[in-house]
DRENMI-442321 format. One line per 10 residues: number of its first residue (from 1); for each residue x, y, z of C-alpha. Coordinates in steps of 0.1 Angstrom, whole numbers, always signed. Example, Ala and Ser with C-alpha at 12.3 -4.5 7.8 and 13.67 -1.06 7.14 Angstrom:
BEGIN
1 = +123/-45/+78 ~ +137/-11/+71
//
This chain:
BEGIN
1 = -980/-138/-604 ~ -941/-132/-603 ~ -923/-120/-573 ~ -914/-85/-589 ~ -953/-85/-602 ~ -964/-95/-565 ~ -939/-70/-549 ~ -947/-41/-573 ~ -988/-42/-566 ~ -977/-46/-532
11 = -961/-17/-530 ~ -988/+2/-549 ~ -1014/-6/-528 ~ -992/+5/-497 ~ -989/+40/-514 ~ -1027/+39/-522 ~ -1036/+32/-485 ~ -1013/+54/-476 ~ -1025/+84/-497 ~ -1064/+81/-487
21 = -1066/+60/-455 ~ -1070/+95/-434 ~ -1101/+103/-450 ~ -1116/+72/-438 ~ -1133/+91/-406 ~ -1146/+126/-430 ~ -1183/+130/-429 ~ -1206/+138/-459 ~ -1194/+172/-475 ~ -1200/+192/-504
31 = -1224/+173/-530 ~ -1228/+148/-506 ~ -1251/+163/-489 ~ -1278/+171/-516 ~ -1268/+142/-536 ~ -1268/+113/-511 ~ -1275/+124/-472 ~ -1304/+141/-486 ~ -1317/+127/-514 ~ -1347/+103/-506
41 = -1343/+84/-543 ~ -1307/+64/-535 ~ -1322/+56/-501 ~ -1342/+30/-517 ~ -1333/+4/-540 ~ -1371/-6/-551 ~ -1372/+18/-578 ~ -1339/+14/-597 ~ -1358/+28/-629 ~ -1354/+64/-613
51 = -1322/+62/-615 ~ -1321/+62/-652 ~ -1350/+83/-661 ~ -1344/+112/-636 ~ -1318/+137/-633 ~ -1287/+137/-614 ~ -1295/+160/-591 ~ -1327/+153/-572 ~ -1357/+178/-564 ~ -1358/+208/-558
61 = -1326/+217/-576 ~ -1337/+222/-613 ~ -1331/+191/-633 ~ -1289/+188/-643 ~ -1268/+160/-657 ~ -1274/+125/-661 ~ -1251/+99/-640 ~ -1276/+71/-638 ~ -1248/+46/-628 ~ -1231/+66/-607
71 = -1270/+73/-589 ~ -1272/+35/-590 ~ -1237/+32/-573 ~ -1250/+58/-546 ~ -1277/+38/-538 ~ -1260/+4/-536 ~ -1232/+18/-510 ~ -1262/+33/-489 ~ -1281/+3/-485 ~ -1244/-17/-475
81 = -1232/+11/-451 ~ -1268/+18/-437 ~ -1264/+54/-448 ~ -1227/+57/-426 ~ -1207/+77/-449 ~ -1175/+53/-441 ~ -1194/+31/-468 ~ -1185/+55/-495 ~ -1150/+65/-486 ~ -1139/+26/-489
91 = -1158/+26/-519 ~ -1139/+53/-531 ~ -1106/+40/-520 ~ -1116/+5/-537 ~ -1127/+24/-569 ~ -1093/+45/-564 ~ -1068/+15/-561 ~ -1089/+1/-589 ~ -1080/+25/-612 ~ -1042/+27/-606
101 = -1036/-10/-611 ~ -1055/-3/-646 ~ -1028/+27/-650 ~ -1003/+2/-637 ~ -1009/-26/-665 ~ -1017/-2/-689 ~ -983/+16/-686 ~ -969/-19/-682 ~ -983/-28/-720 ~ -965/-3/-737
111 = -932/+8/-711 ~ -903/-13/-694 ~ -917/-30/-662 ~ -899/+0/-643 ~ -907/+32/-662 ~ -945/+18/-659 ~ -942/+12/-623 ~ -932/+50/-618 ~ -961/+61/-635 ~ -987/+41/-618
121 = -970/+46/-586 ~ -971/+89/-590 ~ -1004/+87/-600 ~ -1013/+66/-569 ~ -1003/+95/-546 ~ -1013/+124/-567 ~ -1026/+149/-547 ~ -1050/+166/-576 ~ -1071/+132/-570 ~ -1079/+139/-535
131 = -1107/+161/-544 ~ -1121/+128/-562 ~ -1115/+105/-535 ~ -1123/+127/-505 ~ -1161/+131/-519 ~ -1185/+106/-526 ~ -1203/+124/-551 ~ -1169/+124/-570 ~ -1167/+87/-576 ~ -1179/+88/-613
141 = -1147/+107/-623 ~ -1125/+75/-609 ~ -1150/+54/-631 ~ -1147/+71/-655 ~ -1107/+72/-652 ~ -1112/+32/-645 ~ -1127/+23/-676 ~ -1106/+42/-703 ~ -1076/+25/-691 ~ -1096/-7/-694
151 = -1109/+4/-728 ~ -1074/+12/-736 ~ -1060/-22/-723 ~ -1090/-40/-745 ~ -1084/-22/-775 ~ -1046/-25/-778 ~ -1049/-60/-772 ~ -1074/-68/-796 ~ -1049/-49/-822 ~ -1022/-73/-811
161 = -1042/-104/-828 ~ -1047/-111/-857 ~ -1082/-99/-863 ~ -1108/-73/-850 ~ -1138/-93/-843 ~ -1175/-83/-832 ~ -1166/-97/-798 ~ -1138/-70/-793 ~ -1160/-44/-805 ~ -1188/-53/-783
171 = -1165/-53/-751 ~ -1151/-18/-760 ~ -1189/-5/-767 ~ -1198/-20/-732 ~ -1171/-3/-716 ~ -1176/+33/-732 ~ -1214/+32/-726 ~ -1204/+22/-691 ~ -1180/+51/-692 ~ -1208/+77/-703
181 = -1235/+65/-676 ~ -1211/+76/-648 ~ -1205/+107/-664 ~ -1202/+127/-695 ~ -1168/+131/-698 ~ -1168/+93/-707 ~ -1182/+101/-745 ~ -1141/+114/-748 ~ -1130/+77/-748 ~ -1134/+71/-783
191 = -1111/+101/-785 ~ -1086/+81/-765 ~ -1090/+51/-789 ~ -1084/+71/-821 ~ -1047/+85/-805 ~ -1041/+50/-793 ~ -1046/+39/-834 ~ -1021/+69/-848 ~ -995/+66/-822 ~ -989/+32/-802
201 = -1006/+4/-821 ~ -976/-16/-839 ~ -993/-19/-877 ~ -973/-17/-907 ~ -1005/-13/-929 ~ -1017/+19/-944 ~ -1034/+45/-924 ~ -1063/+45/-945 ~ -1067/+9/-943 ~ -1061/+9/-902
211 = -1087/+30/-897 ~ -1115/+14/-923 ~ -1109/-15/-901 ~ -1118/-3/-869 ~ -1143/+21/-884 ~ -1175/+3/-876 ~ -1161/+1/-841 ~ -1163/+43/-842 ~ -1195/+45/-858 ~ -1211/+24/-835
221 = -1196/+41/-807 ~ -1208/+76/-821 ~ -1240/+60/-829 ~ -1243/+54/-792 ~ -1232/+92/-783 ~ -1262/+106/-797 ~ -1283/+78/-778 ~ -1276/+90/-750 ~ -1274/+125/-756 ~ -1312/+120/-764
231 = -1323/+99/-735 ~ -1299/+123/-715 ~ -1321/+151/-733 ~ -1355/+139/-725 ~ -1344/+131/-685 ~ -1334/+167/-682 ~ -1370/+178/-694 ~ -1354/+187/-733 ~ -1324/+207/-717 ~ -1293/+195/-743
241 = -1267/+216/-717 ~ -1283/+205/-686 ~ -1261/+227/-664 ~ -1255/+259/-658 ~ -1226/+285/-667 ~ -1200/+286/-647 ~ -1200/+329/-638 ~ -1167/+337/-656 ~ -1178/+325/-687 ~ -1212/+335/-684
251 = -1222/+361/-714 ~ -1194/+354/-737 ~ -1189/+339/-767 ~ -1165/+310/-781 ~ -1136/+332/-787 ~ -1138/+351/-754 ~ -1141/+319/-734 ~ -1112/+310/-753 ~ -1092/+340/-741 ~ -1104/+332/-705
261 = -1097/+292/-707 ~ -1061/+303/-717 ~ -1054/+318/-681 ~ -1063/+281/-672 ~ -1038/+264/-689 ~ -1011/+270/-661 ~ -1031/+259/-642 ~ -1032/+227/-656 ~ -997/+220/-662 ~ -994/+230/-624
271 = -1020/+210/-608 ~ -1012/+180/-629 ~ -973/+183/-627 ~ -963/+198/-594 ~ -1003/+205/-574 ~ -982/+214/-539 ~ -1009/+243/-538 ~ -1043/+231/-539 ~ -1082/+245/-530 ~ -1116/+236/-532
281 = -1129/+266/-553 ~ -1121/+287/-581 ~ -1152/+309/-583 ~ -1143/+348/-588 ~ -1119/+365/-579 ~ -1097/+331/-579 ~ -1101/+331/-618 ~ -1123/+359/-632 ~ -1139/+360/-668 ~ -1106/+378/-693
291 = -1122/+405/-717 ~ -1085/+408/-735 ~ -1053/+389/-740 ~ -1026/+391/-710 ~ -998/+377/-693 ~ -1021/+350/-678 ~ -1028/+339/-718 ~ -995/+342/-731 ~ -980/+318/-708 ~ -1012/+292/-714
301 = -1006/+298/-752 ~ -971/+289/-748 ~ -974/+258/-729 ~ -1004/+247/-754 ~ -977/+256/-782 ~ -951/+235/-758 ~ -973/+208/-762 ~ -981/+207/-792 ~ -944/+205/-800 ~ -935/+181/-777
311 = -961/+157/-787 ~ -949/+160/-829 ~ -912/+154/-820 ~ -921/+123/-801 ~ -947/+110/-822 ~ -924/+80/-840 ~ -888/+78/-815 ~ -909/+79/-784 ~ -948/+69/-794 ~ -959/+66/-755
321 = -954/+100/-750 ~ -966/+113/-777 ~ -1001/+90/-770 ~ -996/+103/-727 ~ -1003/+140/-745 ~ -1028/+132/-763 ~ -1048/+115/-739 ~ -1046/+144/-715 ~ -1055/+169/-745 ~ -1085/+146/-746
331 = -1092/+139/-714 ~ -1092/+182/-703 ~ -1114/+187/-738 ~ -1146/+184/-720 ~ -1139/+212/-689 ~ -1124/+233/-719 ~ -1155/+251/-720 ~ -1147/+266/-756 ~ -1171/+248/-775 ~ -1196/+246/-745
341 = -1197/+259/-713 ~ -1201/+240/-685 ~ -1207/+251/-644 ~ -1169/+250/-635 ~ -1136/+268/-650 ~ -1113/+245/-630 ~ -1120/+215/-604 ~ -1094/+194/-591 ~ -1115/+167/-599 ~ -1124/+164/-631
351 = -1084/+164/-635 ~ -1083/+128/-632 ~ -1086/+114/-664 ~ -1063/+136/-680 ~ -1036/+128/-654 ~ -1035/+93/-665 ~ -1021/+106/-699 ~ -997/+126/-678 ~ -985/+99/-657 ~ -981/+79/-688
361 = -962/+110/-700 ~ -940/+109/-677 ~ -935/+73/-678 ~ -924/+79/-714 ~ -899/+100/-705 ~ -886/+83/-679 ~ -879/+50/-699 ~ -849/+62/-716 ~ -839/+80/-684 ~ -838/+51/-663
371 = -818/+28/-693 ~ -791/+57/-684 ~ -790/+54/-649 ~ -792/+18/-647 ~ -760/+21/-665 ~ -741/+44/-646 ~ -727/+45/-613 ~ -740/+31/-578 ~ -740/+66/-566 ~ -759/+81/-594
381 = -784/+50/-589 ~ -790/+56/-554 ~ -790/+93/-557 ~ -823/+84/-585 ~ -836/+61/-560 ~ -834/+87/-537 ~ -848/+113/-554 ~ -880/+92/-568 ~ -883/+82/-532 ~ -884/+119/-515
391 = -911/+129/-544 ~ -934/+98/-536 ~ -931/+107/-499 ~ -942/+144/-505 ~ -971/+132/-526 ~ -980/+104/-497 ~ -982/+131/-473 ~ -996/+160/-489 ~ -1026/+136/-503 ~ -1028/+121/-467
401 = -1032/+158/-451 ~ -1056/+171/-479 ~ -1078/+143/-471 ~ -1088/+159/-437 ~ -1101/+190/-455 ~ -1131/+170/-466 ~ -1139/+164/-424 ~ -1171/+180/-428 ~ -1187/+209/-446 ~ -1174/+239/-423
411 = -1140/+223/-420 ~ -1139/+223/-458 ~ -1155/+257/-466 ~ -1133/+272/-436 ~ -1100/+257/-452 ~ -1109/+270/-488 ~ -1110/+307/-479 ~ -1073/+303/-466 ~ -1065/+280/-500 ~ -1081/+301/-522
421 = -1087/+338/-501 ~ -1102/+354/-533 ~ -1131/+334/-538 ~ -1165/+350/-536 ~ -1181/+313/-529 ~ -1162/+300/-502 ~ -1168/+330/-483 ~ -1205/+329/-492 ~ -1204/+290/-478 ~ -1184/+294/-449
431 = -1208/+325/-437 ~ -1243/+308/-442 ~ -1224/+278/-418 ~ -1213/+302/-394 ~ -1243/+317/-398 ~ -1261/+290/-385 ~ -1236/+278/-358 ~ -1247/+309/-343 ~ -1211/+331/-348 ~ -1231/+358/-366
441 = -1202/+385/-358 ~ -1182/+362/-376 ~ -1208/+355/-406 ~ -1215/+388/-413 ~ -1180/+397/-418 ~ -1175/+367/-445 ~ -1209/+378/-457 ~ -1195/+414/-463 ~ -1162/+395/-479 ~ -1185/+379/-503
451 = -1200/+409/-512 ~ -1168/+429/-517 ~ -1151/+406/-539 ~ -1182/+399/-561 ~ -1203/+427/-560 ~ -1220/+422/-593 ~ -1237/+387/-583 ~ -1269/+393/-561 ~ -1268/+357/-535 ~ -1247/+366/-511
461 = -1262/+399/-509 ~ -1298/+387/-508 ~ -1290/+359/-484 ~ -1274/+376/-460 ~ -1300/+405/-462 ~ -1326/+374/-459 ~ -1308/+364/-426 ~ -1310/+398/-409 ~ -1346/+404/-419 ~ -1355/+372/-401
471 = -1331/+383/-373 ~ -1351/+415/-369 ~ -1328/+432/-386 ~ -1342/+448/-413 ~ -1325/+485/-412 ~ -1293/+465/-422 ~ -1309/+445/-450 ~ -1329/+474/-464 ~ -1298/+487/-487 ~ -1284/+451/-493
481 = -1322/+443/-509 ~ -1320/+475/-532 ~ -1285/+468/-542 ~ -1295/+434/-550 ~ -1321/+448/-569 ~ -1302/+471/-590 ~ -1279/+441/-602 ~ -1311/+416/-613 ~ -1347/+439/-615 ~ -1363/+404/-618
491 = -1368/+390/-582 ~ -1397/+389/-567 ~ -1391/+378/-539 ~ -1365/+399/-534 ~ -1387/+431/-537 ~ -1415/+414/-514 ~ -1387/+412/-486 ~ -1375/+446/-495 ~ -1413/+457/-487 ~ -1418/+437/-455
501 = -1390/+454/-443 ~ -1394/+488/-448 ~ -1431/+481/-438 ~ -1414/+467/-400 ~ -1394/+503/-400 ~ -1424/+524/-406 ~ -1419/+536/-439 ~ -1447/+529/-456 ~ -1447/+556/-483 ~ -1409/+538/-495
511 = -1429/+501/-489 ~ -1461/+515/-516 ~ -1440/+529/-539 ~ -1418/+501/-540 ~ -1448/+480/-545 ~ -1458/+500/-573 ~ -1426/+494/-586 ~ -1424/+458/-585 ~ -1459/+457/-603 ~ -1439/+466/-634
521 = -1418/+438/-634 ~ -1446/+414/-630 ~ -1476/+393/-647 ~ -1481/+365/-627 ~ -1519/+371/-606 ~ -1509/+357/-582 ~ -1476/+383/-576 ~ -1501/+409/-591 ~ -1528/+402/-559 ~ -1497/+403/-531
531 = -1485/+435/-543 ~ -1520/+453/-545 ~ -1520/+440/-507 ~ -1493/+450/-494 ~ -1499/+486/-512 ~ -1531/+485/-494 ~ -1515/+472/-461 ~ -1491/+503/-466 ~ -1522/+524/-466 ~ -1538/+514/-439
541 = -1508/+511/-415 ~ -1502/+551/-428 ~ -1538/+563/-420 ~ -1539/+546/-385 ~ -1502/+560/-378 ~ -1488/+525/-369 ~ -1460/+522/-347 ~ -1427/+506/-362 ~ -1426/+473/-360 ~ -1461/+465/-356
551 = -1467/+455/-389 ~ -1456/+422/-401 ~ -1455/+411/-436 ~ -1440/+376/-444 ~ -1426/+373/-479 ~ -1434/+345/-504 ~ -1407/+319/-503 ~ -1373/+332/-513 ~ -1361/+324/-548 ~ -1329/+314/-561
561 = -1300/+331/-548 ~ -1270/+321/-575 ~ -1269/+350/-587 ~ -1257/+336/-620
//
């Protein structure tokens, strides 16, 4: 290795460390919890076939997504660490620096040695990727990021020779079904490979021809697509989706998630361009589901159409830019929800593959940038140094101070409602934690918040009603049950807690009736023979003139509380 070569990777793995080494102390938050802390099957390594014919996420969440390498990775750091969570955040940070040498001699295949060291050095202290660093769980989208650059590199060196052989075609096949094992977003790569052929690869042959040659490579590659779209199928008990719908896309259809994904868009050229705001959640009200066109969609339209533009004028005078656009077009097209839905509107996280393509943007632009300032004056130089320097050290920091958000779950959901006051979720979180910490003053009033900015979704209500029943409150939970009930008619549950609690108050002609009621909206026996008793349990406690709170009806477990 050279001295500029040594110095360089140096340098970015200074800004790496530099960037994540705070969160080296954070306990399991978020996913982690479920995912790994809790989840029995990546304790073990004596059944690694679970790992591939299970979902994701373990029992009892319903069966969603299928990440059997990133489950295999899960268990593999559990067995090294003994279950300590610093395991995974080194693994992370490994995975992390990892990624941005790939960015680093990937930008350094197609950019001057400087423009390319820009690029991998901004995308080393990015602040977007601290959500995928911070959390364990989060470790397939750096994978994922990891092995399109490798991809990339492989394919753009194989077009350099003089031949495409089997051999290239099996690496590059290895690498994508690598790439879709960790996650889905990974099946996008062959995108990636397509812009690399129309933009950057150096061929003076017809189009037509080009792409007959590296056809079988595709087909394969699409051949493997549906593969494991069917085994992921059959994992997740014949669910194609496997997830659910995020709440404000929920109901509509392709053009009015369009409409909605549009208010997005700024958000993307923000969090990818300048993130100096960031948060954990953007569940309503933080972005809400658009029934017409707005401000919030103009200005995505226009920087779609800026795009666009940007990426034709560039396409032949500066070819790396043009490919940097396309790649994060391609990289954002499976969290576009337009064609599918998915569970999220906007994660930081799954903002790391498409930020390669903007780093490698930016590197693009920079090139012919730098060729000027190299050329002018000593002052101008240092003033370039200078500024390059002051943006690197406000990335460094702000990724190093995000890192502590992920501490540990109530640090986390306590810092999102100040990031992002708005959201019906973090609120919901941070009360069910304080909840349990004891602060119930405090619960109930992020409880209330929940409720007040999403009053049309039924969890927060029902949990929180739930906790005061089991507090002995049940003249507080009484109206939060029927409101509940007025949003979703279908809950079971929720109606027998409903009963038991106006059975504990006394009123036992409101607990038969509303027994009656919920026999309407049932057919299972069983519900059918716990109604009948608590209508004859009503009876009995009218006829002997019971006192309140001397009868006491337990519910059947509670169900679901989404909402969604």
């Amino acid at each position: 290795m050279t001295r500029p070569n040594l110095f360089a990777g140096l340098a970015l793995a200074g800004l790496c460390l530099a960037a994540t080494v705070t969160g080296l102390g954070n306990d399991y938050a978020q996913d982690d919890l479920p995912v790994i802390k809790q989840n029995p099957i990546v304790h073990q390594l004596t059944s690694p076939g679970a790992f591939f014919s299970e979902s994701y996420w373990p029992k009892p969440f319903p069966p969603a997504l299928y990440r059997p390498l990133a489950t295999t990775g899960f268990a593999v750091q559990w067995q090294l660490g003994g279950g300590s969570p610093l395991a995974f955040r080194l693994a992370s940070i490994l995975m992390y620096a990892t990624a941005g040498f790939a960015v680093f001699m990937l930008a350094r295949l197609l950019l001057p040695f400087g423009a390319a060291w820009v690029a991998a050095a901004l995308f080393m202290i990015h602040p977007v990727h601290v959500e995928a660093v911070a959390v364990a769980v989060n470790q397939s989208e750096i994978m994922v990021g990891l092995l399109a650059c490798l991809t990339a590199l492989c394919y753009l060196r194989a077009r350099e020779g003089s031949e495409f052989t089997a051999r290239h075609g099996a690496t590059l096949f290895a690498l994508y079904l690598a790439a879709t094992l960790f996650k889905e977003s990974g099946l996008v790569i062959i995108g990636l490979i397509v812009a690399a052929e129309l933009t950057i690869v150096r061929d003076n042959r017809p189009l037509t021809t080009r792409l007959a040659a590296i056809r079988p490579l595709l087909l394969v590659m699409l051949l493997g697509a549906t593969s494991f779209f069917a085994i992921r199928t059959l994992a997740l008990g014949g669910d194609p989706v496997g997830t659910f719908t995020a709440e404000a896309l929920a109901g509509q259809s392709m053009g009015g998630r369009a409409i909605t994904m549009l208010a997005v868009v700024p958000h993307w050229f923000r969090l990818l361009l300048w993130p100096a705001n960031l948060q954990g959640d953007y569940s309503p009200r933080e972005i809400e589901q658009a029934a017409a066109w707005g401000i919030d969609q103009t200005q995505g339209a226009l920087l779609l159409g800026l795009a666009v533009a940007l990426t034709i004028l560039t396409w032949k005078r500066h070819p790396v830019v043009a490919f940097g656009l396309l790649w994060t077009g391609i990289g954002l097209f499976p969290v576009s929800n337009v064609l599918v839905p998915t569970g999220i509107v906007l994660a930081e996280r799954t903002l790391f593959l498409p930020s390669i393509g903007m780093m490698l943007t930016i590197g693009g632009l920079a090139e012919p940038l730098m060729a000027r300032v190299k050329a002018a004056t000593p002052l101008v130089r240092w003033a370039a140094v200078a500024g390059l320097t002051a943006i690197l050290v406000m990335g460094t920091t702000r990724s190093a101070s995000r890192q502590r958000v992920w501490k540990d779950q109530i640090t986390f959901w306590y810092q999102t409602t100040i990031d992002a006051p708005f959201s019906y979720r973090a609120r919901h979180a941070l009360a069910q934690l304080l909840f349990q910490a004891g602060a119930q003053g405090r619960a109930e009033r992020e409880y209330r918040l929940a409720i007040a900015l999403y009053p049309t979704n039924w969890g927060p209500m029902v949990d929180f009603a739930d906790k005061l029943r089991l507090d002995g409150q049940c003249a507080p939970a009484v109206p939060l049950y029927r409101q509940a009930l007025t949003l979703s008619s279908e809950q079971t549950a929720t109606r027998a807690s409903l009963i038991a609690c106006l059975l504990d108050l006394g009123h036992y002609t409101e607990a038969r009736s509303a027994a009656r009621e919920a026999l309407q909206h049932v057919t299972q026996p069983r519900a059918i023979g716990l109604l009948q008793t608590y209508i004859q349990t009503a009876d009995s406690a009218q006829a002997v003139g019971a006192l309140p709170g001397t009868v006491k009806l337990p519910p059947p477990p509670p169900e679901d509380s989404s909402g969604s």
